[in-house]
C-alpha positions as CSV (number, residue, x, y, z in Angstrom):
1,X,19.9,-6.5,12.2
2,X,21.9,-7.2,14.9
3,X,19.2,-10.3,15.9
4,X,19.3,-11.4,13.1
5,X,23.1,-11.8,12.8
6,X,22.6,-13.9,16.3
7,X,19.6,-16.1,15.5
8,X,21.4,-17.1,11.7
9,X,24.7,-17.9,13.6
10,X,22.9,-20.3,16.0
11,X,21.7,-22.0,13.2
12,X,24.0,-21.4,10.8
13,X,27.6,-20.7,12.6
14,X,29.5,-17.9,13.3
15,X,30.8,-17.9,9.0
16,X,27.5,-16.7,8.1
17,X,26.8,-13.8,6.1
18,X,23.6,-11.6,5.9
19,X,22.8,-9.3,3.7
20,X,19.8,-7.0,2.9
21,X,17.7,-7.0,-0.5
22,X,17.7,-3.4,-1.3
23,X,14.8,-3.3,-3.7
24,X,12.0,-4.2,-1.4
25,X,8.8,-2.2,-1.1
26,X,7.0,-3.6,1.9
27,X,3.7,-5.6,1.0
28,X,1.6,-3.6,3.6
29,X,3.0,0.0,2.6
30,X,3.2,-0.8,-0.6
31,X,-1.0,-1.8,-0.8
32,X,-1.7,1.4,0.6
33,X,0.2,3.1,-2.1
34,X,-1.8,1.1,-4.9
35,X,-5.0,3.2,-5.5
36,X,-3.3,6.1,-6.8
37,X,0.3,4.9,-7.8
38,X,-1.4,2.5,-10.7
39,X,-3.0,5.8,-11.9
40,X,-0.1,7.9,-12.5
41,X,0.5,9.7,-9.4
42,X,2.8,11.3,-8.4
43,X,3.8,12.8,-12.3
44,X,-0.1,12.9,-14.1
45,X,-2.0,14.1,-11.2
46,X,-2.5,17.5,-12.9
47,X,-4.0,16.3,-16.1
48,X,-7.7,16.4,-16.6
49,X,-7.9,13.8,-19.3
50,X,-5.3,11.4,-16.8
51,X,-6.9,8.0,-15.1
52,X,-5.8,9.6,-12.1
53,X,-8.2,12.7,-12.4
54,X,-10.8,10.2,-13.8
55,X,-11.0,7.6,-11.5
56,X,-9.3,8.8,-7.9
57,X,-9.9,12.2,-7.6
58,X,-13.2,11.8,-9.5
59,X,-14.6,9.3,-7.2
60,X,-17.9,9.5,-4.8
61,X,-19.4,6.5,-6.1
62,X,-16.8,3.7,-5.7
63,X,-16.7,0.3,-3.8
64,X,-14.1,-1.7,-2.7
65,X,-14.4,-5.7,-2.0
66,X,-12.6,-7.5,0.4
67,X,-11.9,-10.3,2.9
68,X,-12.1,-9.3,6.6
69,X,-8.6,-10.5,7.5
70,X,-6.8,-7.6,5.7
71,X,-9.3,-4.9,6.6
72,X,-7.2,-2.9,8.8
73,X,-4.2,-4.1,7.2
74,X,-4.6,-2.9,3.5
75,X,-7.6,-1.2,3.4
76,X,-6.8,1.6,6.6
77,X,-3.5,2.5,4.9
78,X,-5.2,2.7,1.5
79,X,-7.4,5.5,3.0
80,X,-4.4,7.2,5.4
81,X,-2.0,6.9,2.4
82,X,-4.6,8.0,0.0
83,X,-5.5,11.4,2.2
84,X,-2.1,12.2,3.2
85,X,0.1,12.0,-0.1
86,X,-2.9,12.9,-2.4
87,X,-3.9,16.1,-0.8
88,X,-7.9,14.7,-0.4
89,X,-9.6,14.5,2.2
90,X,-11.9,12.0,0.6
91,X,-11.0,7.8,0.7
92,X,-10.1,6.3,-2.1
93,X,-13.6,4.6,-1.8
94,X,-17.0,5.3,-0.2
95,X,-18.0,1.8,0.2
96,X,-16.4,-1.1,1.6
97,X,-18.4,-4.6,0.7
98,X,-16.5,-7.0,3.2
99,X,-17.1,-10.7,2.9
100,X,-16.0,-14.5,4.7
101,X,-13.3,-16.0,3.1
């Protein structure tokens, strides 16, 4: 924060005032979050008849597709976020079909 005050008072004078968006969800944290979030967790994770049951913890059979530029970026915390706040040890997906942009 504090470099921030000092590189927008270079530019901007020492009358400018910063402040911080409080409803952010970072981009990268938040696409790890995505495979299960969308699916009801945390609330419907119990339900057998829920899209979380049927299509995350279900899974064994699923690809993913995807650019190589955000491999490590979205698709390791999709798998680290997935096996940590899900209780699974299994990724989200077993296949990953990566392609050229």
């Amino acid at each position: 924060e504090a470099e921030a005050y000092v590189k927008a008072r270079e530019k901007f004078g020492e009358a400018v005032k910063l402040q911080q968006d409080n409803d952010v969800l970072d981009t990268w944290f938040s696409s790890g979050l995505w495979p299960f979030s969308i699916m009801g967790w945390p609330h419907d994770t119990d339900k057998a008849s829920s899209d979380f049951a049927r299509f995350y913890a279900e899974r064994g059979s699923s690809c993913l597709e995807t650019g190589y530029d955000i491999l490590f970026f979205w698709v390791a915390r999709m798998v680290m976020l997935g096996a940590e706040l899900t209780d699974s040890a299994e990724p989200p997906f077993d296949t990953v079909y990566m392609h050229g942009l």
